[in-house]
VOPA-925433 format. One line per field, with one value per residue (C-alpha): residue in one letter; x, y, z. Coordinates in pm, 1 decimal. Example, Ala and Ser with C-alpha at 12.3 -4.5 7.8 and 13.67 -1.06 7.14 Angstrom:
aa <- [A / S]
px <- [1230.0 / 1367.0]
py <- [-450.0 / -106.0]
pz <- [780.0 / 714.0]
# end
This chain:
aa <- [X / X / X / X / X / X / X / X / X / X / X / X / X / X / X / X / X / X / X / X / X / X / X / X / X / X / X / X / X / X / X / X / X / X / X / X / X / X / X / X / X / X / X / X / X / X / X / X / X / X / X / X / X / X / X / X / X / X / X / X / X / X / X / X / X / X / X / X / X / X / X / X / X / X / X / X / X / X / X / X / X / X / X / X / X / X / X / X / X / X / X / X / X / X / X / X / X / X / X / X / X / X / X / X / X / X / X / X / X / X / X / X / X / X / X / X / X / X / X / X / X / X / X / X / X / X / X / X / X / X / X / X / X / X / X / X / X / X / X / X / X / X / X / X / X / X / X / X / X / X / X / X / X / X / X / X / X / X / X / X / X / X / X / X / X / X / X / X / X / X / X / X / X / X / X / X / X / X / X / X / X / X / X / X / X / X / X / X / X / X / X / X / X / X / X / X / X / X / X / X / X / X / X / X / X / X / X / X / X / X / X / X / X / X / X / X / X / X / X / X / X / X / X / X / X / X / X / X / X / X / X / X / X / X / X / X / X / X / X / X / X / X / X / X / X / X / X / X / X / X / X / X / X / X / X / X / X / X / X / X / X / X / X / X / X / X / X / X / X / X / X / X / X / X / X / X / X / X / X / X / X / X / X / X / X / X / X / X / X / X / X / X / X / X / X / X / X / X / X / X / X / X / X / X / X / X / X / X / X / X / X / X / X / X / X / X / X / X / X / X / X / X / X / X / X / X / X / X / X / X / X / X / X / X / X / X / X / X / X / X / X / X / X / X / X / X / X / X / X / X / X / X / X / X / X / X / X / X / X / X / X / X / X / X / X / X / X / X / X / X / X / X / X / X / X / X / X / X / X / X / X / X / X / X / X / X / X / X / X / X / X / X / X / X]
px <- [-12733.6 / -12341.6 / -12179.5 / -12005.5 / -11689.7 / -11463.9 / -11155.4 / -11003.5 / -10657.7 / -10502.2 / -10182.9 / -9807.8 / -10095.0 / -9878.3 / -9683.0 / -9950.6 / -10131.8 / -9829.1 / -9813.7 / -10170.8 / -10083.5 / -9679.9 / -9682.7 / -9287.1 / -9289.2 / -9447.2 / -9257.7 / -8945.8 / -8856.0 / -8999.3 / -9075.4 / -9250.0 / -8991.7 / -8945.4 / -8735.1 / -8586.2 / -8353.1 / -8175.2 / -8178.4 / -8292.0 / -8591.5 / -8794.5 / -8976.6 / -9348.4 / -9491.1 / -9248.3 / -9405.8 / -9362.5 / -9029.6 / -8894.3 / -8955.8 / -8803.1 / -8513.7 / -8522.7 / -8691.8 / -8916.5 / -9201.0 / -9043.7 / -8733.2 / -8447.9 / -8377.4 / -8036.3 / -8088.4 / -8324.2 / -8078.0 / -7810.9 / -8008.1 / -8200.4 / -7984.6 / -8156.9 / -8521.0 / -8705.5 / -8791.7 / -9043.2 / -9173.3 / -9456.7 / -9785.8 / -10074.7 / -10347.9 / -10378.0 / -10336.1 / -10664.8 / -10823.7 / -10747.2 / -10856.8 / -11177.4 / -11266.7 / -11195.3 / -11401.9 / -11665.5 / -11647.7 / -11698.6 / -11986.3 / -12157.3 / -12163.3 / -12311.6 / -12358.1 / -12215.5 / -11831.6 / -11571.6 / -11248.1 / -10977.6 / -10706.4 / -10632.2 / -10603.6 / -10834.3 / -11186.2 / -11399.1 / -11718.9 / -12035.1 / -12160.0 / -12387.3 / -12674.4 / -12560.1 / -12553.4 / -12852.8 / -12667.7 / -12344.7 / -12308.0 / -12080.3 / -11848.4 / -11551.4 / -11743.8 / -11810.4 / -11456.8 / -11371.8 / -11600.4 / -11469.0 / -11103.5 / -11174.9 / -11404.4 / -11116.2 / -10793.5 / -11055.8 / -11212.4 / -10960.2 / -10606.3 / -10522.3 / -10428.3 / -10571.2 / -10607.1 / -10924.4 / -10994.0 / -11309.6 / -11431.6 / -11724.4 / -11549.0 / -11327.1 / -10990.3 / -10987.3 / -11104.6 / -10803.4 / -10569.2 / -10734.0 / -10635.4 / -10228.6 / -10210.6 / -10189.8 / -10019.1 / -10072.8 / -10440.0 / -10493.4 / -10840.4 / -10851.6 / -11108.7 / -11072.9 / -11364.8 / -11403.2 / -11319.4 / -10990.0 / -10880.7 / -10598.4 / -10483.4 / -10443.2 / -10377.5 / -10278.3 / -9890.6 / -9827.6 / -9584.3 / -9719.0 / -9552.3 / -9797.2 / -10115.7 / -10322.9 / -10292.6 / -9974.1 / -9618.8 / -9279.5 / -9226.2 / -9538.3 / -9400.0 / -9085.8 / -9196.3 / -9409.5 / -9161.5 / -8932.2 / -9214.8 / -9198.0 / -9495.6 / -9368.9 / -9711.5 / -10086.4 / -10207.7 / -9926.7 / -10087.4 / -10442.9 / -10400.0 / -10272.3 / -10496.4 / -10651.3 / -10593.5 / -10217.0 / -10270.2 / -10467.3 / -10183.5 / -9888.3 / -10066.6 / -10353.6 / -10709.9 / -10540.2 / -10442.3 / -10827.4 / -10868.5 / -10537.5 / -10687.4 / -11021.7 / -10843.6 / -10599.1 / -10895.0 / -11045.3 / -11294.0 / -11424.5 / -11749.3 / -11694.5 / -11937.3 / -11855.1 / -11894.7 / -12100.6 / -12025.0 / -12386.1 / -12585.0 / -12580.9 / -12219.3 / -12267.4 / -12244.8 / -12280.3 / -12378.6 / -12162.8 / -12047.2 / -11851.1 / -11754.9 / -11444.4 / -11589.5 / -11423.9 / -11326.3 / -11389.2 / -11688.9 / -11830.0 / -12188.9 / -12418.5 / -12692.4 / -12437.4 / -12346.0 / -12716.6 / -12725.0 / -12393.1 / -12545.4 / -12898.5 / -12742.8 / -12519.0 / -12816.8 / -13017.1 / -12737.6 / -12713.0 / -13103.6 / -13121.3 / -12806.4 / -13000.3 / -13357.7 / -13159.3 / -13012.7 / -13283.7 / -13101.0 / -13284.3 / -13069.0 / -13120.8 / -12783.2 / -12704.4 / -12317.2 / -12159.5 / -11841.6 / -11681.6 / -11286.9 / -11221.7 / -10954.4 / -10673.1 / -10734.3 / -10926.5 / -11212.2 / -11528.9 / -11794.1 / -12131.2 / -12369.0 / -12757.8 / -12995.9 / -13305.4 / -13656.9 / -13518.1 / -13571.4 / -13397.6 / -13577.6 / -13386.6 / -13570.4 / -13494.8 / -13117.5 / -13133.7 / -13280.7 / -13126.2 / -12771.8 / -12910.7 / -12975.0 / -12627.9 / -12448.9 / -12639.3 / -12508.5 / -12150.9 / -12139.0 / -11823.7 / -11914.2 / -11542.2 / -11370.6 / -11406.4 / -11492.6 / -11357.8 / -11512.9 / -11825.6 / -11986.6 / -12294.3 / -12347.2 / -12670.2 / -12588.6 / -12745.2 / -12865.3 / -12968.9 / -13022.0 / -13417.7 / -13459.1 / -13440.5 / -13269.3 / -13561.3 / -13917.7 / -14165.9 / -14514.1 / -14758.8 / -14886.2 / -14521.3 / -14485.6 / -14822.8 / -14699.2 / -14305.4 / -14508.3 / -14684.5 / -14452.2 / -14178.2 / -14435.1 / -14489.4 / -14138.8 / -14027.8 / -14341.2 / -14187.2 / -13853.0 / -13938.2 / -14143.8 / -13802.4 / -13604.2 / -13800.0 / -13786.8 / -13420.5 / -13320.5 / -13525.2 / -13429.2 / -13138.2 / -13040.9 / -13017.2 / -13415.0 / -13547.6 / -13388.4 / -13475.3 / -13615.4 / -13330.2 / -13049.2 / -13162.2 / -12858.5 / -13020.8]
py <- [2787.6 / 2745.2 / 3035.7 / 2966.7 / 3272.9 / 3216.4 / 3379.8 / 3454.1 / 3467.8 / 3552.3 / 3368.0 / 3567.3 / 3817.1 / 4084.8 / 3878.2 / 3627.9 / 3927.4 / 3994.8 / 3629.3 / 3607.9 / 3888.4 / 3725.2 / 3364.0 / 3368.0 / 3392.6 / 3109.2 / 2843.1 / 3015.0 / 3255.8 / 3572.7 / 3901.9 / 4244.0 / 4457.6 / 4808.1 / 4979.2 / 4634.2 / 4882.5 / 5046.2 / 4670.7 / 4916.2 / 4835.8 / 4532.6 / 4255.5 / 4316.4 / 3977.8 / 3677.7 / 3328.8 / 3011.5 / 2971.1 / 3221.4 / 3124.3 / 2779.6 / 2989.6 / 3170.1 / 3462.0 / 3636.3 / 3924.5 / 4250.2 / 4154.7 / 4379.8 / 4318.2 / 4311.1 / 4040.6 / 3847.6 / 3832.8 / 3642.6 / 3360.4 / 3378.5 / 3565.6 / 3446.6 / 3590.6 / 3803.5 / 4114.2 / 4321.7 / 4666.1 / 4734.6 / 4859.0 / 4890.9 / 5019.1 / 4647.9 / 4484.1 / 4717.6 / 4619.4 / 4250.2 / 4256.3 / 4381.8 / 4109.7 / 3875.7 / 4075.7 / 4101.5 / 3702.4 / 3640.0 / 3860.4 / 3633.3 / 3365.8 / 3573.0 / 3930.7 / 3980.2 / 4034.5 / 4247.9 / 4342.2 / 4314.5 / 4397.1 / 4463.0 / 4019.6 / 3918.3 / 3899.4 / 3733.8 / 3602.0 / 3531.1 / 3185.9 / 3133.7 / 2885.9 / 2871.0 / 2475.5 / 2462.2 / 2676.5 / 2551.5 / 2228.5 / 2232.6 / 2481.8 / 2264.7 / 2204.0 / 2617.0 / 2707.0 / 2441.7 / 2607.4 / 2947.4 / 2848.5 / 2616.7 / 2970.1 / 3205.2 / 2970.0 / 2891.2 / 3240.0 / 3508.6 / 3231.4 / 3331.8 / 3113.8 / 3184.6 / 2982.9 / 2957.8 / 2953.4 / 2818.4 / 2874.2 / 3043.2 / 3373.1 / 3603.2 / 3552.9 / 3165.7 / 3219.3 / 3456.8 / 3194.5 / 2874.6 / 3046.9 / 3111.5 / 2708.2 / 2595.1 / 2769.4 / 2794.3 / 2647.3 / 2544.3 / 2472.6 / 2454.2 / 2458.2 / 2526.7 / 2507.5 / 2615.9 / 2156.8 / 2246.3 / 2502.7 / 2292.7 / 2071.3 / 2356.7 / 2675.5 / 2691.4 / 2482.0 / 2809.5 / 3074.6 / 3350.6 / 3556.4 / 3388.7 / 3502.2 / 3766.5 / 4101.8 / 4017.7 / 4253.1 / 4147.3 / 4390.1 / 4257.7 / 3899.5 / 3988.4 / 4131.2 / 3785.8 / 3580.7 / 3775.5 / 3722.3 / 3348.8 / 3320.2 / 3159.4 / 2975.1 / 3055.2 / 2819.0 / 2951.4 / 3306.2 / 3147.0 / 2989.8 / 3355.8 / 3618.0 / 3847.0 / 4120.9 / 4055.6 / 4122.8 / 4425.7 / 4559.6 / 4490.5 / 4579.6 / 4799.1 / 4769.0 / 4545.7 / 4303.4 / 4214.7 / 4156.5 / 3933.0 / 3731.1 / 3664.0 / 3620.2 / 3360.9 / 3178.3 / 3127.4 / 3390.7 / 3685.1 / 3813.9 / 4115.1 / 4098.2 / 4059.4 / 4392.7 / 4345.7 / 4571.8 / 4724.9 / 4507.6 / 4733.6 / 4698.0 / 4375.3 / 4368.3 / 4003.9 / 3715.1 / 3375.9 / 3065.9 / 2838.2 / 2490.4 / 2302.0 / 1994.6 / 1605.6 / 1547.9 / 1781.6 / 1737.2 / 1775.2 / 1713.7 / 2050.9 / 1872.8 / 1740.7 / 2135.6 / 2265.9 / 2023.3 / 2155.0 / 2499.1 / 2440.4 / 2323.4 / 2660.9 / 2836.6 / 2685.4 / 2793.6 / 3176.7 / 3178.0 / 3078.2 / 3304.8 / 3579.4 / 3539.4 / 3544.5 / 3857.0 / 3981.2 / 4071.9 / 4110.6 / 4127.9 / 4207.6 / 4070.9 / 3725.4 / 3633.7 / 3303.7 / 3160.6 / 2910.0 / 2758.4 / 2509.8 / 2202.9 / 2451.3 / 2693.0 / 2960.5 / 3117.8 / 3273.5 / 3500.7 / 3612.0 / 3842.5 / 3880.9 / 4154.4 / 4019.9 / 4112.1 / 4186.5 / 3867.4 / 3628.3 / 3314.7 / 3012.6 / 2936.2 / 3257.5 / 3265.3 / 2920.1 / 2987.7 / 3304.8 / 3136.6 / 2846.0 / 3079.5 / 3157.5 / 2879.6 / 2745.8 / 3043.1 / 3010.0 / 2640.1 / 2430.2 / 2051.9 / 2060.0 / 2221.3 / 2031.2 / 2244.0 / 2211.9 / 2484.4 / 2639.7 / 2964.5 / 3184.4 / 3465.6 / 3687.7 / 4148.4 / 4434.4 / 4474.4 / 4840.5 / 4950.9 / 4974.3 / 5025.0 / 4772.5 / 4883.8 / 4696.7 / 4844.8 / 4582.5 / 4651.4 / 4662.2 / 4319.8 / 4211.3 / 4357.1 / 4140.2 / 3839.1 / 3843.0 / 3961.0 / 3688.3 / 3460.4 / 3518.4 / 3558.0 / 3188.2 / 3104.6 / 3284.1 / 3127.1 / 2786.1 / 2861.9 / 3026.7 / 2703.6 / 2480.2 / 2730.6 / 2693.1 / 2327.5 / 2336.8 / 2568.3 / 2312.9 / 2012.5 / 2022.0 / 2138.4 / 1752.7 / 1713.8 / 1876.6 / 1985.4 / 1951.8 / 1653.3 / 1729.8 / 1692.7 / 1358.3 / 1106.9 / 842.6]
pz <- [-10327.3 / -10330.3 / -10522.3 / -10799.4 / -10904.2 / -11176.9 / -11219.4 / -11601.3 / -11615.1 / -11936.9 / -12016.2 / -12067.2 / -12241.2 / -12429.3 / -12595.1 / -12686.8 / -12797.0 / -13008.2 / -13139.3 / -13263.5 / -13515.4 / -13596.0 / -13616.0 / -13645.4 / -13238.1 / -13218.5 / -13032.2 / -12955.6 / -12682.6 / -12709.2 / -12516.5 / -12468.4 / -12312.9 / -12303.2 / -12544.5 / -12679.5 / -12947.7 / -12637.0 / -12450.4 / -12121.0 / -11943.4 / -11827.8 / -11963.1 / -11920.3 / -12034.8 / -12173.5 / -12364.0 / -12211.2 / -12437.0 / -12275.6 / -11934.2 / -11946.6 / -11998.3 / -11683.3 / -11782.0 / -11577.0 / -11576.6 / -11446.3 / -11500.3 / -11595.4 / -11961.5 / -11983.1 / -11683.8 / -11861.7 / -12198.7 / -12011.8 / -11924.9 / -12270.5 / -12573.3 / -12839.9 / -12714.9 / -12977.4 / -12826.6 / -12913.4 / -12846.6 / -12608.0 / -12830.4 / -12537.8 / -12778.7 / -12941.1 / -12569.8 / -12482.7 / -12849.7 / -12742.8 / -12373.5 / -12466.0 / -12695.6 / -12420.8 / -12194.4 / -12427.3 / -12501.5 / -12131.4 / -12092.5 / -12339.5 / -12005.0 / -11727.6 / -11715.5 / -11322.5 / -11437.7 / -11282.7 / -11506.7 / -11246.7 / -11454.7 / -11858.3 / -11818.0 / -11632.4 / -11444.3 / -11209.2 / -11320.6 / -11102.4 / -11227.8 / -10912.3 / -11093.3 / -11420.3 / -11437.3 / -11652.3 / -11880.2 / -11933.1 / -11683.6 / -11374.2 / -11301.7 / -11448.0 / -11761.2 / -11814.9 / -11741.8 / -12022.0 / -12191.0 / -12161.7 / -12193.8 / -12551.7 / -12683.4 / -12616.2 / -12719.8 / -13100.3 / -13120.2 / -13048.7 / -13017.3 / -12624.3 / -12348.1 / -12003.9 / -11652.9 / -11431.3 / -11086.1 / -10940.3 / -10594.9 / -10410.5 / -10325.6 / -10508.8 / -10343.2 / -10349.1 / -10751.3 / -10752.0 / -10583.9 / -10776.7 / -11094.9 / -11032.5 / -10873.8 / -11275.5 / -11585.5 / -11853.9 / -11930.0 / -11570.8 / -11438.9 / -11071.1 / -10815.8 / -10468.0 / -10219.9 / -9857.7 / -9775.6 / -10025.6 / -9790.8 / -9582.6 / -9853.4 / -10187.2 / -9962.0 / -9654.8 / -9729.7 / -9957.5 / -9882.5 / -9768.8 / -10039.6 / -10265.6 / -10124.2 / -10316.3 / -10157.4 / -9988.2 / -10097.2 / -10118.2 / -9793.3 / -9584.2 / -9686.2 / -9550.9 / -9214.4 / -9179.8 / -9230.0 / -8964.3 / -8725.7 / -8784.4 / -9021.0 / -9320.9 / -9509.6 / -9555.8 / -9273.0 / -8986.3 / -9105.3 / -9064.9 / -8687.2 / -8575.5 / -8326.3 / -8557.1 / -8325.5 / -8310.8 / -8749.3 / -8668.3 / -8431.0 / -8682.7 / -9024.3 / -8875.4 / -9010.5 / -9369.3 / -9059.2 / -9060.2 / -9440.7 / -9381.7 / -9170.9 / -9351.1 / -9686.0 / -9522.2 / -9384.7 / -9691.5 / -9630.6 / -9870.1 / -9876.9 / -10152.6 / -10471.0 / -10810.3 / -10904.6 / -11269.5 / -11583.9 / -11705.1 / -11919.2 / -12189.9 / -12243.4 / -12385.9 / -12739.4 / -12853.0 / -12748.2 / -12970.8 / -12929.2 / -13114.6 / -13151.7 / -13244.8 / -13433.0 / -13314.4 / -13641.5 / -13982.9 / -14172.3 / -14524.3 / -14490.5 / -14473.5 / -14258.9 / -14000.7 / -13973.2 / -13927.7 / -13643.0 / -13477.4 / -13531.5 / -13420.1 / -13096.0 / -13099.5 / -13176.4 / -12890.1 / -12649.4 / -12762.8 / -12698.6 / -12379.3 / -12306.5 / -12440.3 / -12299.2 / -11983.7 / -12035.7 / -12174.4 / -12496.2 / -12813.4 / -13126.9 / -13509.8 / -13649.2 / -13675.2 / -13805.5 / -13851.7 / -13923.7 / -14057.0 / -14044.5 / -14284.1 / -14263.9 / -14434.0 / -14143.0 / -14378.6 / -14232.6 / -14371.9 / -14249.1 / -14307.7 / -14115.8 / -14210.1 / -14034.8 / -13921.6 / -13737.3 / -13360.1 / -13146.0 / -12893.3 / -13029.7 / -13115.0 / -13417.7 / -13562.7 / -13491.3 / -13615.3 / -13900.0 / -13992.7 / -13923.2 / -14185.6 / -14440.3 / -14420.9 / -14380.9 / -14733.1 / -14894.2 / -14758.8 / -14781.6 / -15019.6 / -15066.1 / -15151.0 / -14837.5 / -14486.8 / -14188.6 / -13824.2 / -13666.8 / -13647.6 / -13478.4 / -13426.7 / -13259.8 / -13232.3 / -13219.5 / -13312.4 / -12926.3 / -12904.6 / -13268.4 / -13296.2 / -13644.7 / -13911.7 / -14249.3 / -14401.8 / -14423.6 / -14362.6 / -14403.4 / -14137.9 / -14256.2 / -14210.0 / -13879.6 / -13718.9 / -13905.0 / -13782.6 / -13418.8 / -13372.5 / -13501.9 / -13251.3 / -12963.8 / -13072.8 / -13039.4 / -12731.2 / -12507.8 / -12609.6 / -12559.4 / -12241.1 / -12146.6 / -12209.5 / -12057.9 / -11713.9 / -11736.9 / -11807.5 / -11534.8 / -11261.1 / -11399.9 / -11604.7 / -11976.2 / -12079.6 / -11991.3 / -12286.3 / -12630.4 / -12985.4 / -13151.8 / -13411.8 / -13170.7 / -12961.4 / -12999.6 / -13117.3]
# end
């Protein structure tokens, strides 16, 4: 089986970060910068705005005002950027539980047979990109390969939302014509000492002896090498399972609607998702929370604890239960989500009697052997071969 690794970039994230909590940077240019009072310091992440101006990251800010004067500046706060990068990271565990943070803005995931799941690789970093630009209102670029590096080098091809894939038959077309300045792992000084030595792109670095690498740039010369080849045979290093704390997804609906059975359908297909994402992971929760963002952009919430379970039914029909009780004929929605918690708290806050206990037990026994059944059939042959009866297109 090919491996499949996706690399998350996050897009210009401090200041987008910044921008999801003040809309008035929105569309003009705008910076994080240090110490933007004193005009000393460097910009550490500028919007897209800002760079059409000429402004670039690391920059020196009085620099970086000449070709852009009017750009907002704004102070560094790290503590939200940390609050903010792990909601993405805890978003992305919700798709595979092998992910390595590789910085405070991105991450590689290991999506290695996954298709029954969420499609092709293309179709799961859409996926992924649609969740986090609806759910938490970031930008990011993905890389798709089969290794880490060319994930790492897929992602910086297109910004911002890029999707890119480059596979080991991509190799001379998408990396090899880059500078070598470009390639991951490669300084500003060991770019320079290349290009002295006459190697100025990817592929010129790829053709050379490996031993003549190892003699210049000692034992790194062999990594070099490999990396420039298109070779990398490091694991995605995963984050322990019990780190995740949710498991949600959400859907931004083709056009609003106003009907409540039209949303139970959107959500028993949400519902059927976050099931088989959790019988996967083996994650049983107790708290099921939807929401809810209406035509005028409002949003809504509601949460509901119920008997610990990863069936679909049950999420489905907890997330029913309170989607009838947060339901306005009178307000279109455009977005709906589910998402299914509560993963290591063991006791319920309501007593149920013993009677209760055997019932809800053999209930969800029920429910997870069929699920389990679909889910086996799905993962052979496809997600499309089997759903509900409720969601065939007719």
């Amino acid at each position: 089986m090919q491996k499949v690794i996706l690399l998350v970039d996050m897009n210009a994230f401090f200041i987008s970060c910044e921008m999801t909590r003040n809309d008035s940077l929105v569309g003009i240019p705008a910076a994080v910068a240090g110490d933007p009072k004193k005009r000393t310091g460097i910009i550490l992440a500028a919007n897209y705005e800002a760079r059409a101006c000429g402004v670039k990251t690391a920059m020196v800010l009085h620099d970086a005002l000449k070709f852009c004067p009017k750009m907002v500046l704004v102070p560094p706060d790290h503590h939200f950027y940390g609050q903010k990068s792990t909601e993405v990271m805890d978003l992305l565990s919700n798709y595979t539980p092998i992910l390595e943070q590789n910085s405070i803005d991105e991450a590689w995931l290991d999506m290695t047979g996954c298709e029954g799941l969420f499609g092709k690789p293309v179709d799961a970093a859409k996926c992924i990109m649609d969740e986090i630009k609806d759910r938490l209102g970031l930008w990011c670029s993905i890389g798709i390969a089969e290794n880490k590096f060319l994930a790492k080098m897929a992602a910086e091809m297109k910004k911002p939302l890029g999707i890119t894939e480059l596979w080991d038959h991509d190799i001379p077309i998408k990396l090899w014509p880059l500078p070598v300045k470009e390639m991951y792992g490669i300084g500003g000084k060991t770019a320079e000492k290349m290009n002295r030595m006459g190697i100025r792109t990817i592929g010129a670095l790829a053709r050379l002896d490996v031993s003549l690498l190892v003699q210049t740039f000692g034992k790194g010369g062999d990594e070099i090498y490999r990396h420039a080849n298109g070779i990398d045979n490091s694991p995605v290093v995963a984050r322990m399972a019990d780190e995740m704390k949710s498991i949600g997804r959400l859907k931004t609906l083709p056009e609003d609607i106003s009907d409540i059975e039209k949303a139970k359908l959107v959500l028993m297909e949400l519902a059927d998702d976050i099931g088989m994402a959790a019988r996967r992971h083996d994650k049983k929760g107790r708290t099921v929370h939807i929401t809810l963002k209406y035509s005028d952009f409002q949003v809504a919430t509601r949460q509901a604890t119920i008997p610990t379970t990863y069936a679909t039914k049950e999420i489905y029909q907890a997330g029913c239960g309170l989607l009838e009780q947060s339901w306005n004929r009178f307000h279109s929605v455009r977005l709906i989500g589910i998402s299914l918690s509560g993963f290591h708290k063991e006791s319920s806050s309501k007593q149920l009697s013993l009677f209760d206990q055997l019932e809800d037990a053999v209930k969800n026994d029920k429910n997870e052997r069929i699920d389990k059944a679909m889910d086996k059939i799905r993962n052979k042959h496809g997600s499309e071969k089997i759903t509900f009866a409720a969601l065939v297109k007719k």
